[in-house]
N, C-alpha and C positions, 0 to 999 in steps of 0.2 A: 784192455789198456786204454782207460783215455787220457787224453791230454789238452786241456783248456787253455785258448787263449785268450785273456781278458783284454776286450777290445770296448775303448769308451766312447765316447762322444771327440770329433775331435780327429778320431786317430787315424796316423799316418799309415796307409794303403802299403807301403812297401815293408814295413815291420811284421805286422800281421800276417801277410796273406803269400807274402812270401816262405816263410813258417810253416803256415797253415797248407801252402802246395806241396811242400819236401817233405812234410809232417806224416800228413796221407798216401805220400809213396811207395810208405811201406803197408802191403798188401797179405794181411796176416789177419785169419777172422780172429773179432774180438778189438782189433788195434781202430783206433780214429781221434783225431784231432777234429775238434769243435772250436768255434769262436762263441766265445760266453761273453754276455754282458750284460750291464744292471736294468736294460729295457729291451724288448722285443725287437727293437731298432734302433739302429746310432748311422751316425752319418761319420762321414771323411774328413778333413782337413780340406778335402779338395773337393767336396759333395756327393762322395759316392757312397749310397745307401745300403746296408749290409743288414740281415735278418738272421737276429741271435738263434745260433744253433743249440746254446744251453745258458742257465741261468750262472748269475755268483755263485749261489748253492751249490748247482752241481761243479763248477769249477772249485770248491771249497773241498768237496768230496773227489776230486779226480785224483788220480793216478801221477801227473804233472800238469805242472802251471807256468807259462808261459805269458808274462803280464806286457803288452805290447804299448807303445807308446802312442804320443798326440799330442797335440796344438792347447787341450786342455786339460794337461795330465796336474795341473797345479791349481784347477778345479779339485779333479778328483782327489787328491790329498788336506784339500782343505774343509773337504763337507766330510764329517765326523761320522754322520750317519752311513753313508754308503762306504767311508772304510772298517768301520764296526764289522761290518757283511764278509770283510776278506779275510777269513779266520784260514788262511796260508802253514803248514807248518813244515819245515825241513827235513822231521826227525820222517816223515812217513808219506810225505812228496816231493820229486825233481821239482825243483824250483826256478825258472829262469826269468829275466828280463833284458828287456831291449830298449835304449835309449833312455829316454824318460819315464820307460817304465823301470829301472835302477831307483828313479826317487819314489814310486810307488813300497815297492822292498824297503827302501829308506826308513822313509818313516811309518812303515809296520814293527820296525826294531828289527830285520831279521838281517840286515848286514853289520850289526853289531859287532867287531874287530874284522870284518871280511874287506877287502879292497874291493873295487868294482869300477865296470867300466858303464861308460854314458857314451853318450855325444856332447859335443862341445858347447852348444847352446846349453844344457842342463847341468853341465858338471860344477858352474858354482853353488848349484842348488843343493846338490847331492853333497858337495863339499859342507857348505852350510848344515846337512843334516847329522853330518860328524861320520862322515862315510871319505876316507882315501879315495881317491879315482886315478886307475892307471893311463897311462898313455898306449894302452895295445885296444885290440878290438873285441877282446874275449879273455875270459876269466874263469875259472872253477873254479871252490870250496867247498867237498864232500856233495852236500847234495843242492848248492846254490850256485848259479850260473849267469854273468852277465855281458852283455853284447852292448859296444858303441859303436855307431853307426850304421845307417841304416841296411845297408848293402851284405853288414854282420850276421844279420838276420837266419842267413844260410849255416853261419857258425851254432848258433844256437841249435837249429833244429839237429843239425849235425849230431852235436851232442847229447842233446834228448834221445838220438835213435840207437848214439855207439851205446848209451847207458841202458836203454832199455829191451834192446834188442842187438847188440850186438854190431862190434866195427866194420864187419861189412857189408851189412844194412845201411850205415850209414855211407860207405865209399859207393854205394851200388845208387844211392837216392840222391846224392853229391852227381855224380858222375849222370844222373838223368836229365839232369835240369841243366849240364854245364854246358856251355857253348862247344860247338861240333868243332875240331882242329885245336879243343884248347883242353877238352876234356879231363886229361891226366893231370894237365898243371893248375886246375883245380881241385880234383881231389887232391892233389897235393898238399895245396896251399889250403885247403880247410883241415886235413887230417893235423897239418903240422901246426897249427892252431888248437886243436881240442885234445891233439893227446898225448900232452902233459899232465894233462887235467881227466885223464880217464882213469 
């Protein structure tokens, strides 16, 4: 089981890698989240340097895709060539995005009648792209799934894990990462978020 999260140039440190820790929690041989991206190395928003653990291809080829966001995510939907490379498809992978990675989904066509959530700096973009945006933090659609704001990010992964492995893999990887005295009322407050949408 992998699951790729495409991380560009740009991208914000707390989308990713926050994902990317609850992702890996789950401790199942065969299971691993990677950070994919279109060069060997990308940089932060905020300069921290990260070395891709798998290309576009293999995020192309994964199991799920988790497309994270960034400061130049309106780069990346404007160079033609490097979204050619993100051949994403629903029918045969979990599909998520976080933030500004919504307008990456955007304009691939695959929220086509789906609503979806952003953050608020991207959501006239995402509007622009002919895409609804709700006002909550988290969204399903069969096998499409989107997170606004950054902190959401937990939601996502959440989701990724009830789908792929099972809900209490996900309360178990929630519940690792959640602050000590607060534990339950965040599992809480992520289960009652994703499962409607399970």
């Amino acid at each position: 089981m992998h699951i790729a999260i495409l991380t560009f140039e740009g991208f914000n440190e707390l989308d990713s890698l926050i994902a990317f820790n609850i992702l890996n929690r789950v401790k199942k041989p065969g299971w691993r989240a990677s950070i994919a991206s279109p060069a060997d190395k990308v940089r932060s928003m905020n300069g921290v340097v990260l070395e891709a653990q798998a290309s576009l291809k293999d995020a192309c080829d994964a199991d799920a895709v988790l497309v994270g966001s960034g400061i130049k995510t309106r780069d990346v939907v404007a160079d033609a060539a490097l979204m050619s490379q993100l051949r994403l498809d629903p029918t045969r992978q979990l599909l998520g995005a976080q933030c500004s990675g919504t307008l990456i989904l955007a304009k691939l066509g695959l929220l086509d009648g789906v609503p979806a959530c952003t953050d608020l700096t991207t959501k006239p973009w995402v509007q622009e792209a002919g895409v609804a945006v709700l006002n909550q933090p988290f969204v399903a659609k069969r096998n499409l799934a989107t997170a606004g704001g950054c902190l959401s990010s937990q939601y996502l992964a959440a989701w990724f894990i009830a789908r792929l492995e099972g809900v209490e893999a996900a309360r178990d990887a929630i519940h690792h990462v959640a602050p000590v005295g607060e534990k339950e009322a965040y599992v809480t407050r992520a289960m009652a978020n994703i499962s409607p949408f399970l």
